[in-house]
ZAMARGU-4260 file (C-alpha; in steps of 0.2 Angstrom, whole numbers, plus 5000, padded with zeros to 4 digits):
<rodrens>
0) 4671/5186/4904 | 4653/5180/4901 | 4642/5184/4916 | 4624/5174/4921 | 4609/5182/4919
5) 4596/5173/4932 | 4578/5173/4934 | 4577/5185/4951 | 4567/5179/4967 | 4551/5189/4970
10) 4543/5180/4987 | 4548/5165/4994 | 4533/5155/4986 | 4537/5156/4971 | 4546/5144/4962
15) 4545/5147/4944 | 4537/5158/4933 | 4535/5162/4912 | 4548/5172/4903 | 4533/5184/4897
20) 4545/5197/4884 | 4562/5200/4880 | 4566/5220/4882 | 4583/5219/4871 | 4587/5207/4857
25) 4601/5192/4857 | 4616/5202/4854 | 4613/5221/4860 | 4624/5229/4871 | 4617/5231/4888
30) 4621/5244/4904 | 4620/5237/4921 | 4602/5238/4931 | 4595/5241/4914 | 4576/5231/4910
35) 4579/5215/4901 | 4566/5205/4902 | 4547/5202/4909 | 4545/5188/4922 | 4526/5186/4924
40) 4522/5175/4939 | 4507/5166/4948 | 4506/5184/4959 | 4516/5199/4952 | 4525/5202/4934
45) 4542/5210/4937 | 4557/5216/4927 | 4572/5207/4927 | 4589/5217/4926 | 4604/5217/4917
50) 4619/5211/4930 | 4632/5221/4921 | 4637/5229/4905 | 4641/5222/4891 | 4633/5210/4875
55) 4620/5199/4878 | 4616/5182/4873 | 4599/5176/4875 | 4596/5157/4881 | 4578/5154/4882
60) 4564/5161/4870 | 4548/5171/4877 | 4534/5162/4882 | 4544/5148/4891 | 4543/5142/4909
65) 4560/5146/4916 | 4565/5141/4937 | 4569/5155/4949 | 4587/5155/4949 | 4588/5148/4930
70) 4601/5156/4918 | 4591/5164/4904 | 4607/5176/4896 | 4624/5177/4897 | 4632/5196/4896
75) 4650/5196/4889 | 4659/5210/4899 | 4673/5211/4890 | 4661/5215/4871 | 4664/5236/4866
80) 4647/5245/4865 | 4653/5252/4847 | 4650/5239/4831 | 4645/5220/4831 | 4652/5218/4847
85) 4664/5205/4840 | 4676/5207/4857 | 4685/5221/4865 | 4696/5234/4857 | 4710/5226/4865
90) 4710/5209/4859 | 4705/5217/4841 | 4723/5227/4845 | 4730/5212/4849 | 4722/5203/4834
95) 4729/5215/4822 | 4746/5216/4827 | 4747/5195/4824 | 4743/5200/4806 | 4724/5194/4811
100) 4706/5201/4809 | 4697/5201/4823 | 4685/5187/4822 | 4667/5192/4819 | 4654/5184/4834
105) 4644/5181/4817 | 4659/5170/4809 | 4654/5159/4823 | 4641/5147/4819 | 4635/5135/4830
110) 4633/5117/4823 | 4614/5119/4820 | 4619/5136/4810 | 4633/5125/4800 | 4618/5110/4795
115) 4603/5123/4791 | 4612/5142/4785 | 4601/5149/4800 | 4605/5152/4817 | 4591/5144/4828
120) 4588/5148/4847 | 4588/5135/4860 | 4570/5132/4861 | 4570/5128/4842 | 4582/5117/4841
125) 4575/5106/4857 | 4559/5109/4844 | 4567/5103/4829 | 4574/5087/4838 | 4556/5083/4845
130) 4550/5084/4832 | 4563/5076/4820 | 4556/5090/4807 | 4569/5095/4793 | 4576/5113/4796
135) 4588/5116/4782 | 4573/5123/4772 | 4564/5136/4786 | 4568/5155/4784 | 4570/5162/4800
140) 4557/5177/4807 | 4569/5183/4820 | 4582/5194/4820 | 4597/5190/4810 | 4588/5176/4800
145) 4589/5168/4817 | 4574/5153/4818 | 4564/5153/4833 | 4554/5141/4840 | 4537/5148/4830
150) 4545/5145/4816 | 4550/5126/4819 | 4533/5124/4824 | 4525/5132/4809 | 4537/5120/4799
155) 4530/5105/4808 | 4513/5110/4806 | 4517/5112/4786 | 4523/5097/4782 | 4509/5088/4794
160) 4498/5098/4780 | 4507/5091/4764 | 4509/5074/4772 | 4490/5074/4772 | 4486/5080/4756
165) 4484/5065/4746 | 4471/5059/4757 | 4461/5075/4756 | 4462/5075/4737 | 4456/5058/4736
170) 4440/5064/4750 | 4437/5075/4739 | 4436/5066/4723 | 4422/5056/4733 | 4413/5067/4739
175) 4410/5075/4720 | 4405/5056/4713 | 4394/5056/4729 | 4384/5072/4722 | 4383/5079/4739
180) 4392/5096/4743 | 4406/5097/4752 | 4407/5104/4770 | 4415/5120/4771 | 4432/5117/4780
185) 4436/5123/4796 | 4449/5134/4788 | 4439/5142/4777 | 4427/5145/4790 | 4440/5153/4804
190) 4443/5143/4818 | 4430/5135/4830 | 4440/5134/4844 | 4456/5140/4849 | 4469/5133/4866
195) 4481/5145/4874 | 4490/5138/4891 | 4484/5148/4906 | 4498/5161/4911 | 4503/5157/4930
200) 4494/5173/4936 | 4476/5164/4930 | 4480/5148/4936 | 4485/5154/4953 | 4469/5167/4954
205) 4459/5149/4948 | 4466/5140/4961 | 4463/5152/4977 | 4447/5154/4969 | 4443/5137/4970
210) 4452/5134/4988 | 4441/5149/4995 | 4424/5139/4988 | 4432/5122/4997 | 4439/5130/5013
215) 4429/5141/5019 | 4410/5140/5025 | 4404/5154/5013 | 4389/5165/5016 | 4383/5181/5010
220) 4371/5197/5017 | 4364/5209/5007 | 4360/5226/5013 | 4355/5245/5002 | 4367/5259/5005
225) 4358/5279/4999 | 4374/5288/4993 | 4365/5305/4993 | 4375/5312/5008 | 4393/5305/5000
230) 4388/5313/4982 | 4384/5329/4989 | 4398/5330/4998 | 4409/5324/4984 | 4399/5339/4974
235) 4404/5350/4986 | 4420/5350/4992 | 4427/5341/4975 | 4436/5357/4968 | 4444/5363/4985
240) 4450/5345/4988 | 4460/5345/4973 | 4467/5361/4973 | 4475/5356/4990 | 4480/5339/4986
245) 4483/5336/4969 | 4471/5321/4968 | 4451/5320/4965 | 4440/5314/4979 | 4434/5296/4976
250) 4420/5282/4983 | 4433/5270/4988 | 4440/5281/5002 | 4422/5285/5010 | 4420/5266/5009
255) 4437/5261/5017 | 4434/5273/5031 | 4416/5265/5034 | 4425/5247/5033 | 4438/5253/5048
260) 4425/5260/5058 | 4414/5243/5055 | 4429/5232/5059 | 4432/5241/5076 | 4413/5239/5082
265) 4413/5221/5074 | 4430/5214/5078 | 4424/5196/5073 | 4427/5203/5056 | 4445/5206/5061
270) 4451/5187/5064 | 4455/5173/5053 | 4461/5156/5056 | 4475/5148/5056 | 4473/5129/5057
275) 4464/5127/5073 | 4468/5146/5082 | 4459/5160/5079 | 4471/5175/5078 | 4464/5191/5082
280) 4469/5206/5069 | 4472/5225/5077 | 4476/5233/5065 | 4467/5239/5049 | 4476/5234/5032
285) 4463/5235/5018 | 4465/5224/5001 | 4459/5236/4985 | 4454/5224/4970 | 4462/5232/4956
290) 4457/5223/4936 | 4472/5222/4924 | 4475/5214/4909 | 4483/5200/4916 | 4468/5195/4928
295) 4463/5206/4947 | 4476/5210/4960 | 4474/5213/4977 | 4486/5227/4984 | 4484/5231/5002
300) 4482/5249/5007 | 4492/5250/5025 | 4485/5256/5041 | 4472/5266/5033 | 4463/5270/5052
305) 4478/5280/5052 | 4475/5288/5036 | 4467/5305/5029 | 4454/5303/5014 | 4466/5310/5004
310) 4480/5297/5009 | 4471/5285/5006 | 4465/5291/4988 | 4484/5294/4985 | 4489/5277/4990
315) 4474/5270/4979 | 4479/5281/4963 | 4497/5275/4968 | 4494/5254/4967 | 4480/5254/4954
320) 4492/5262/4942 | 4507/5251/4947 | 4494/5236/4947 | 4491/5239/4929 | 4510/5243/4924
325) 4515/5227/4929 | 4527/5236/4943 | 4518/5228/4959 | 4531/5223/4973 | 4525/5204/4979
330) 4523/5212/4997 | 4511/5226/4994 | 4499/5210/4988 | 4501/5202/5005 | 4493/5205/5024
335) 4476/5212/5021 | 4462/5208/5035 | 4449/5214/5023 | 4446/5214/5005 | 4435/5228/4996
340) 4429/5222/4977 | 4419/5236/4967 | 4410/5226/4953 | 4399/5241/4948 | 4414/5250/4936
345) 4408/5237/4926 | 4390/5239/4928 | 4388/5225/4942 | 4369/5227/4950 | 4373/5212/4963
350) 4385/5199/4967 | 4392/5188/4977 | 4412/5190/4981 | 4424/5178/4985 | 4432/5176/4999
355) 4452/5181/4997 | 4460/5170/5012 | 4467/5169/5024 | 4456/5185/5026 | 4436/5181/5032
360) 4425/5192/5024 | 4424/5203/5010 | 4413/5218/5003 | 4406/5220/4987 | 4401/5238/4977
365) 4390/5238/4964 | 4383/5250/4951 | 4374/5267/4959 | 4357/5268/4953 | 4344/5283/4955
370) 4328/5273/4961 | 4313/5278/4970 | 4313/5277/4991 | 4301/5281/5002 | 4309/5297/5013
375) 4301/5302/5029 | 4285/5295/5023 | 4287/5301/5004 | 4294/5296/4989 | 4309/5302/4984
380) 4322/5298/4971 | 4341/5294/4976 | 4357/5286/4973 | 4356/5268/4978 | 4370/5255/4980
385) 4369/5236/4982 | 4382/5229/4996 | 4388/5211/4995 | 4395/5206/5013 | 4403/5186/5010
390) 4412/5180/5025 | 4416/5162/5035 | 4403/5156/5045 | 4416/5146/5054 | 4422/5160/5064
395) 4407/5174/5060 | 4392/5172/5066 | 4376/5180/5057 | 4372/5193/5069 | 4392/5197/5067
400) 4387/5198/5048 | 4372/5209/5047 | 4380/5220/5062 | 4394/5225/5052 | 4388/5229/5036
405) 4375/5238/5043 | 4387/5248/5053 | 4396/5253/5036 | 4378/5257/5028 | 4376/5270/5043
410) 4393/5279/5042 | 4392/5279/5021 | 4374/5286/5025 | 4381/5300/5039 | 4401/5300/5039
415) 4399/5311/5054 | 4398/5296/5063 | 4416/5292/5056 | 4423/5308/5061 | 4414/5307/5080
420) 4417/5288/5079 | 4400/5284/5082
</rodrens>
C-alpha cells in the first residue's frame, strides 16, 4: 500500500513554501518519524517526516515551490528493507512458487524512461515538454542515471548554444575583415551578473521590511551608554557564574533586564495597535535578533521579568542555536512586545533599526568602543556604546522615547537599580 507523503502545516499563515533538500534518495527505504526532507518557508525552515516505513518515491525535485498539504513522496508499505526493494517477501514467495521472478521496481519503466533510456523526475519531464528539447541524448546526473530537471535545463541551454553558432562564426569573420579586435566574450570573462529567485524567507523579511517603513511613523533617538560597570562585573563574577550554571555571562541579558525595567516605568513602550485600539501589553516577552544564513530571525525570549540572568542567557544560547540549525518552532518567532537588534557583532558604530510590527519600538546595540569621557570633571577612558531607540510616533510620544532609553542607559550604567527596581 503506497502511503502520501504531504508538505506538513507550520502556522496558519502559511500557505506554501520551497522544498529546500531532499534527506533520502528516490527509492531508499525509510522508518517512520525519520527526516525526509527540508521545507524552508517565508518564517521558519522545518523537517518534514516520513509517515511510515517503507520505500520511497520522490514526486517533486528540490528547489521547487510545493502547497501545504501537496503530495511530495509516496512510501510503499508493503517494500522489504533488504535489496532493491522490488516488493515484499511475500509476494516474491508467491511470485516464485507461479514459476516467476519477482519483478524488479527497475524493470519498470515509465514511458519517458521507454522514449529516452533514462529515468527523468517529474520536474524534468514538465521541463522537457516546455521546452520541447530532445532528451533521448542527455545522460542523467542523478541517482540511477535518473535526468533531473538541471539536466534538461543544461540540454536546453546547449542546443540554444549550437543553434547560435553559425551566426557567431560569421560575427566573427567580420569582425577580423574589420581589423578591429574583438571584445572579450562574457564567458571568457566570468559572468557580469548572476539571477537567483529570492527564497520565501527573504521575500517575507523584504516585505515586513518594507510594510514597517509604510505603516508606521518611524523615528529614532540616540543616546551613549558607559559599560565600565557591566564589564567589570562580567570580569568579576564571570568564572563563578559558570561553574554554577554551565553557561557564560553575556551583554544581552544585562540589556534585557534594563529593557523590562524601561518598559515598566515607560508603559507607552508596552502598547501597539491594532487598527484603531491601542492594546496595552503587561507582560514582558522580548524578541532576540538572531543572523543565519538564510536571513535574521526574531525568536522571542518569554516572561523574561520573570527570569534570572542566567535563564535568560540559557534561553538565548537555546534559540540562537536552534535559529541557525534551522529547528525554530513558528511560535517561538511570534508575540514579542519588544525587539532588541545588536548590529555591533558586526562592527556596527550606529544605526537606525526597523521596526518589527505589530511591536512599536526597538533597540539597537552597537560596537563597544574605548574613547575618552570626561569623569567627575576629568578625562578618563571607557567602554562606550551607541543606543538606537526607533519606535511609532503614532502611539509614542518623544518625551515617551527619550524617557525610556534613558531609563535603560541608567540601570546598564548602575544594574543596582535593576535589583532595587529603581
Amino acid at each position: 500500500m503506497a502511503i502520501e507523503v504531504k508538505v506538513p502545516s507550520v502556522g496558519e499563515s502559511i500557505t506554501s513554501g520551497i522544498l529546500a533538500s531532499w534527506r533520502v534518495s528516490d527509492g531508499d527505504y525509510v522508518k517512520r518519524d525519520q527526516p525526509i526532507f527540508d521545507l524552508e518557508t517565508d518564517k521558519i525552515t522545518s523537517e518534514g517526516l516520513a509517515s511510515s516505513n517503507g520505500r520511497i518515491s520522490l514526486k517533486v525535485d528540490e528547489g521547487e515551490e510545493v502547497e501545504i498539504g501537496q503530495v511530495v513522496a509516496e512510501i510503499d508499505e508493503s517494500a522489504d528493507s533488504s535489496g532493491d526493494g522490488s516488493g515484499s517477501k511475500k509476494e516474491q514467495s508467491e511470485s516464485e512458487k507461479a514459476g516467476e521472478k519477482a519483478p524488479s521496481a527497475k524493470e519498470e519503466k515509465d514511458p519517458s524512461e521507454k522514449e529516452t533510456g533514462h529515468p527523468l523526475s517529474p520536474a524534468a519531464r514538465r521541463a522537457a515538454e516546455e521546452s520541447n528539447v530532445d532528451v533521448s541524448g542527455i545522460k542523467g546526473s542523478g541517482k540511477d542515471g535518473r535526468v533531473t530537471k538541471n539536466d534538461v535545463l543544461e540540454a536546453v541551454k546547449k542546443q540554444q548554444d549550437e543553434e547560435g553558432e553559425p551566426e557567431k562564426q560569421e560575427a566573427s569573420r567580420e569582425k577580423e575583415s574589420s581589423g578591429k579586435p574583438e571584445a572579450p566574450r562574457a564567458s571568457e570573462q566570468g559572468e557580469r551578473t548572476t539571477r537567483k529567485k529570492l527564497s520565501p524567507m527573504r521575500r517575507r523579511i523584504a516585505e515586513r521590511l518594507v510594510a514597517s517603513q509604510r505603516e508606521t511613523a518611524t523615528l529614532t533617538t540616540f543616546n551613549e551608554v558607559d559599560l565600565s560597570t557591566v564589564k567589570t562585573m562580567r570580569a568579576r563574577y564571570q568564572d563563578r557564574f559558570v561553574d554554577k550554571y554551565g553557561i557564560k555571562l553575556g551583554f544581552m541579558s544585562f540589556f534585557i533586564k534594563a529593557s523590562v525595567h524601561a518598559l515598566k516605568e515607560v508603559p507607552a513602550v508596552n502598547a501597539q495597535l491594532d487598527g484603531d485600539t491601542l492594546v496595552q501589553n503587561h507582560f514582558h516577552d522580548i524578541s532576540v535578533a538572531v543572523s543565519t544564513d538564510k536571513g535574521l530571525l526574531v525568536p522571542v525570549i518569554r516572561d523574561c521579568d520573570r527570569l534570572s540572568y542566567a535563564e535568560i542567557e540559557k534561553r538565548i544560547a537555546d534559540v540562537a542555536e536552534r535559529a541557525k540549525e534551522g529547528k525554530i518552532q513558528f511560535d517561538e518567532l511570534e508575540g514579542g512586545v519588544f525587539t532588541i537588534t545588536n548590529g555591533g557583532i558586526f562592527g556596527s558604530m550606529l544605526s537606525t533599526p526597523v521596526i518589527n510590527p505589530p511591536q512599536s519600538a526597538i533597540l539597537g546595540m552597537h560596537a563597544i568602543q574605548d574613547r575618552p569621557v570626561v569623569v567627575g570633571g576629568e578625562v578618563k577612558i571607557r567602554p562606550i556604546m551607541q543606543l538606537a531607540l526607533s519606535y511609532d510616533h503614532r502611539i509614542i510620544d518623544g518625551r515617551e522615547a527619550v524617557t525610556f532609553l534613558r531609563n535603560i542607559k541608567e540601570a546598564l550604567e548602575d544594574p543596582a537599580r535593576i535589583l532595587l527596581e529603581l
